[in-house]
C-alpha positions in Angstrom: 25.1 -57.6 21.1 24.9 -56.0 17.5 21.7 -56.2 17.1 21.3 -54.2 20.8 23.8 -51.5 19.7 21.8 -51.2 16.6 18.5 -50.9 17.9 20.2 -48.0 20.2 21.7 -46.1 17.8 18.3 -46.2 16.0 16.3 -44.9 18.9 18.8 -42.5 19.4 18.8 -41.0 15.7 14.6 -40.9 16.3 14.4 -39.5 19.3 17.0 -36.8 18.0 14.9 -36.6 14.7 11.6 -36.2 17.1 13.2 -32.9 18.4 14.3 -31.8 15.3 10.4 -31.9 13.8 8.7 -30.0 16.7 11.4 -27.1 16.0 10.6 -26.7 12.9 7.1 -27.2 12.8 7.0 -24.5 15.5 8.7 -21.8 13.4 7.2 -22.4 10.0 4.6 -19.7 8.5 2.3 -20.3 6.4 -0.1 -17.6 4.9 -2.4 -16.5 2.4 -1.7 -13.9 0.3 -3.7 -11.4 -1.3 -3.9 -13.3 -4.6 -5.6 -16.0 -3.1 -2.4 -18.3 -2.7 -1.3 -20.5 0.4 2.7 -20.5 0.8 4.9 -22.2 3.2 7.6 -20.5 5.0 10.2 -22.3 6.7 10.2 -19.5 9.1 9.8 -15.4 9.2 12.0 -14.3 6.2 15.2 -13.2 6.8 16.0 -11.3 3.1 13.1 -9.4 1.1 12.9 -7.8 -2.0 10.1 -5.7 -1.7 8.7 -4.0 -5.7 5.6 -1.9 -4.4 6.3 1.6 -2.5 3.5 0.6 -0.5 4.8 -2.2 0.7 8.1 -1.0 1.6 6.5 1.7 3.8 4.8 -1.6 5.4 7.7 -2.8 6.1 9.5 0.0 7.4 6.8 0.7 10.0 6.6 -2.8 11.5 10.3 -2.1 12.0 11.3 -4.8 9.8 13.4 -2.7 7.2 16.5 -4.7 8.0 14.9 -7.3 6.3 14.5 -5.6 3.5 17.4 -6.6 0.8 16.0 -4.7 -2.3 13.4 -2.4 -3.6 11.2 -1.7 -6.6 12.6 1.9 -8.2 9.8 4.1 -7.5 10.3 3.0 -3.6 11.9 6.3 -2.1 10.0 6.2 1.7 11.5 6.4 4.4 14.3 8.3 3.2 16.8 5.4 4.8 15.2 2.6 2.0 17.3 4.9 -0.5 20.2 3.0 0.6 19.0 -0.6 -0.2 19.4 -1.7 -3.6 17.1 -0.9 -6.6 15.7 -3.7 -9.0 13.5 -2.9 -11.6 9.8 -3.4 -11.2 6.5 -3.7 -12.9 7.0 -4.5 -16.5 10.5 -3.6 -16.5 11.1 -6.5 -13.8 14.5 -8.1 -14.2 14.6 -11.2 -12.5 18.6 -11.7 -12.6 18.7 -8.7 -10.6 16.8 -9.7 -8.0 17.6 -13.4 -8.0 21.5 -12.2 -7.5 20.1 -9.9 -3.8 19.2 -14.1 -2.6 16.2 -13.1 -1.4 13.9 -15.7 0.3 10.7 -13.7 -0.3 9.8 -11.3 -2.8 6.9 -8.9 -2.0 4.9 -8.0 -5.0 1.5 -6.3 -6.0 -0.8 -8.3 -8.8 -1.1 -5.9 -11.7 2.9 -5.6 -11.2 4.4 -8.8 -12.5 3.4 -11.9 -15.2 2.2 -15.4 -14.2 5.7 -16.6 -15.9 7.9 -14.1 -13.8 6.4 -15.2 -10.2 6.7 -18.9 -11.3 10.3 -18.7 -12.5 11.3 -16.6 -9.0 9.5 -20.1 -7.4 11.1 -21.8 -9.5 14.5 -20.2 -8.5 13.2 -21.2 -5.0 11.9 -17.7 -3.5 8.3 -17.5 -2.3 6.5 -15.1 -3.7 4.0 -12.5 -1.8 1.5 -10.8 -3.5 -0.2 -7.7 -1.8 -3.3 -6.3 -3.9 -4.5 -3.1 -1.0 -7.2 -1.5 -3.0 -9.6 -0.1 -0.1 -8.6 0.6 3.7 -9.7 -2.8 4.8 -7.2 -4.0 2.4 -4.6 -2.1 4.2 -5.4 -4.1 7.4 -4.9 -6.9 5.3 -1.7 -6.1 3.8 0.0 -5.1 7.2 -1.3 -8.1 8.8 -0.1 -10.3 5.5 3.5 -8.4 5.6 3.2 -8.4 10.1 3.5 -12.7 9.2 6.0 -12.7 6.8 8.4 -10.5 8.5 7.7 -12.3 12.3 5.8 -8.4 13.4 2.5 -10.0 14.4 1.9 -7.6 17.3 3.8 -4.7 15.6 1.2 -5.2 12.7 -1.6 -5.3 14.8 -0.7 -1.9 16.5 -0.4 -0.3 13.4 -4.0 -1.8 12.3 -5.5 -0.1 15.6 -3.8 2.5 15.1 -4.9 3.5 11.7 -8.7 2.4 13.0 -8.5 5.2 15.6 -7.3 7.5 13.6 -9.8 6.8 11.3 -12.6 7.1 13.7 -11.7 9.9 15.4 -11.6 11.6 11.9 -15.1 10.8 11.7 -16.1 11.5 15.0 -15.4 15.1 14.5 -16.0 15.7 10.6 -19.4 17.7 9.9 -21.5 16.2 7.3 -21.1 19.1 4.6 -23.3 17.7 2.5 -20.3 18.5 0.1 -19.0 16.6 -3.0 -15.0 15.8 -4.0 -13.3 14.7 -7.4 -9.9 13.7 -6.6 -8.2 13.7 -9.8 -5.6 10.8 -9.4 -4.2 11.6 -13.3 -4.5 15.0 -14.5 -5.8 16.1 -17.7 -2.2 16.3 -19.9 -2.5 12.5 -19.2 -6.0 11.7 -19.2 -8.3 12.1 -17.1 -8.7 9.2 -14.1 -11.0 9.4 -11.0 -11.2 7.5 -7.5 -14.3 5.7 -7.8 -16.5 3.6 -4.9 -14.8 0.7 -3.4 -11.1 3.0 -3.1 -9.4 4.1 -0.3 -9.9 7.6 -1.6 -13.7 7.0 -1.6 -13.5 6.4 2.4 -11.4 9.3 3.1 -13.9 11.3 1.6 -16.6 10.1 3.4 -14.6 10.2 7.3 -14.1 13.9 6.1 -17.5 14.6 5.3 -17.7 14.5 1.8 -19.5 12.6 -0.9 -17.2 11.4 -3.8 -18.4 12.9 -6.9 -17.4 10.0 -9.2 -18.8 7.4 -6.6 -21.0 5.6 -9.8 -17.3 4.7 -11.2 -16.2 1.1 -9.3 -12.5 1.6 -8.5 -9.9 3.4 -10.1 -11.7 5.0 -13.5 -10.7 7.0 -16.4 -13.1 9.7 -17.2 -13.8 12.7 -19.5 -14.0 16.2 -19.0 -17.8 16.6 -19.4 -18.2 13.9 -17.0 -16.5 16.6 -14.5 -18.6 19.9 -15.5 -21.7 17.5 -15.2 -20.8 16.8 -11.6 -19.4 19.6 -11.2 -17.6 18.7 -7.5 -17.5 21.2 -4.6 -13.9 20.2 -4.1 -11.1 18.9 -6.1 -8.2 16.7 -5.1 -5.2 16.5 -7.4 -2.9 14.2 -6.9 -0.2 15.3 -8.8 3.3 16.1 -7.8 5.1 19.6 -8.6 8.9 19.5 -9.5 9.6 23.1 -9.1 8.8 24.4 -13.1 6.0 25.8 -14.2 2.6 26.3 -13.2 1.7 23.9 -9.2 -0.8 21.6 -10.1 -3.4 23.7 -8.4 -2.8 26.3 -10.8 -2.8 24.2 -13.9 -5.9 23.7 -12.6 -7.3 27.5 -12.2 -6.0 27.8 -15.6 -8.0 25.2 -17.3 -10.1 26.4 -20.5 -14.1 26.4 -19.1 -12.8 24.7 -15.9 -13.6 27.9 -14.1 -17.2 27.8 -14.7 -17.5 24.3 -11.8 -17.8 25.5 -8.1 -14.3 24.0 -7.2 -12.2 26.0 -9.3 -14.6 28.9 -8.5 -14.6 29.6 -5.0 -11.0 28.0 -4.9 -11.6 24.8 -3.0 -8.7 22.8 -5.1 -6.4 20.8 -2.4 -3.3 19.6 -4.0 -2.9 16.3 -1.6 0.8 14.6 -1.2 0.8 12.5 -3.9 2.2 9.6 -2.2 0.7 9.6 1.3 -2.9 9.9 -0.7 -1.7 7.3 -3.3 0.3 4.7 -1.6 -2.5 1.9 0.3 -0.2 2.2 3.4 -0.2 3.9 7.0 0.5 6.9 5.5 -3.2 6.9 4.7 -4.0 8.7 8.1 -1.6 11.6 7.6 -3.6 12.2 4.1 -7.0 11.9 5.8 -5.9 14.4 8.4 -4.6 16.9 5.8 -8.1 16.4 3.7 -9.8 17.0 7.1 -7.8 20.0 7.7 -8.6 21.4 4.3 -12.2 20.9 4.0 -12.7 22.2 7.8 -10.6 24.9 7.1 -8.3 24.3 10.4 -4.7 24.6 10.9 -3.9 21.9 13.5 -4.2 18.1 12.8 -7.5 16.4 13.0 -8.0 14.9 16.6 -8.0 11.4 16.6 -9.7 9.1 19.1 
């Protein structure tokens, strides 16, 4: 009779153990991030810290920003992610302050963090997400990579078809101008840097029309001044932001010793962009294609989109 009660209770424990295991093998993720990495999530996260502004703004679109526990300092969009806490990021990264928000995941970009940080935050037992967006296809990759982590699959792939119509209608109604663009993504007090092929910035310019001037310069380039008369660019695109003092970036520009000999500066065709729609690899990318379309078309209204 033991031996019967035993053998019971042990088919009882399995067959509560076999419906345990389907559970959680149903609601485990497991993805690849952007880094080339494989993790294993128990489930969607429940508590992200999030370092990249990008990301964030990810994040916040899927609809996920209750999820969201921390943030990197320079992440200030949507205007409600100013109430979550602020860790420090890139090589100011404290890992006591983010380790004390008990995050499951952290969200991070590659250049961001060291090997030894990411491993101690695994160590700590937090998975670690790295997003690297460097073109719009990246984009697609990041909100589908974030869509997974955050359980948003079909929020993520909304926003991907979203941005692709956008995209497409852009370039369904931009001329061909036959027109070239420097967009100036560090101005000259800092040294020169350029949006080169293979960018985000480079695509925009092309569903607008344009040719990018600096397109012999793979990715995200610093450059010289003579490199600029030499091309001398039909349009320029700063990227810089204006606090209120002194001279708008457009007119540090103007005022540029022997900048007014190049056709840009010339005939006024300088477009001051917002820095972080035009900066940030996110969704925001179609409002700064629209306002480039705008500019270079010389209309008001926003660019129809498909």
């Amino acid at each position: 009779m033991k031996t019967r009660k035993t053998l019971v209770s042990l088919f009882l424990a399995l067959a509560l153990l076999a419906a345990l295991l389907p559970a959680s093998a149903e609601n485990s993720v497991t993805v690849t991030d952007m880094a080339g990495r494989e993790i294993a999530l128990d489930g969607p996260a429940a508590k992200i810290v999030a370092l990249t502004a990008s990301d964030v703004e990810i994040i916040y679109a899927l609809g996920a920003g209750d999820l969201l526990v921390g943030r990197g300092e320079y992440c200030d969009y949507p205007a409600e992610v100013l109430e979550k806490p602020v860790v420090k990021s890139g090589a100011e990264t404290n890992l006591e302050e983010i380790l004390a928000l008990e995050p499951d995941v952290v969200i991070m970009a590659t250049m961001a963090q060291t090997k030894e940080q990411v491993e101690a935050l695994e160590n700590a037992g937090v998975k670690v997400i790295v997003s690297d967006a460097q073109n719009i296809e990246g984009v697609y990759t990041a909100i589908t990579l974030i869509g997974t982590v955050t359980g948003k699959d079909a929020e993520a792939a909304a926003l991907v078809q979203q941005m692709r119509d956008t995209f497409s209608g852009i370039a369904g109604k931009a001329e061909a101008t036959g027109k070239t663009v420097y967009f100036e993504v560090s101005p000259l007090q800092w040294g020169l840097w350029a949006a080169g092929k293979g960018t985000f910035m480079d695509e925009i310019a092309e569903m607008c029309g344009l040719a990018n001037a600096f397109a012999d310069v793979d990715g995200w380039g610093a450059i010289s001044e003579e490199q600029v008369f030499e091309k001398d660019p039909d349009y320029i695109v700063t990227t810089a932001m204006y606090w209120g003092e002194g001279p708008t970036p457009v007119e540090e520009i103007l005022g540029r010793p022997g900048w007014d000999t190049l056709k840009a500066v010339r005939e006024n065709q300088i477009f001051n962009a917002d820095s972080n729609a035009i900066t940030r690899p996110g969704p925001r990318l179609m409002e700064a294609a629209m306002a480039l379309y705008n500019f270079v078309h010389g209309i008001s209204e926003e660019a129809p989109a498909a």
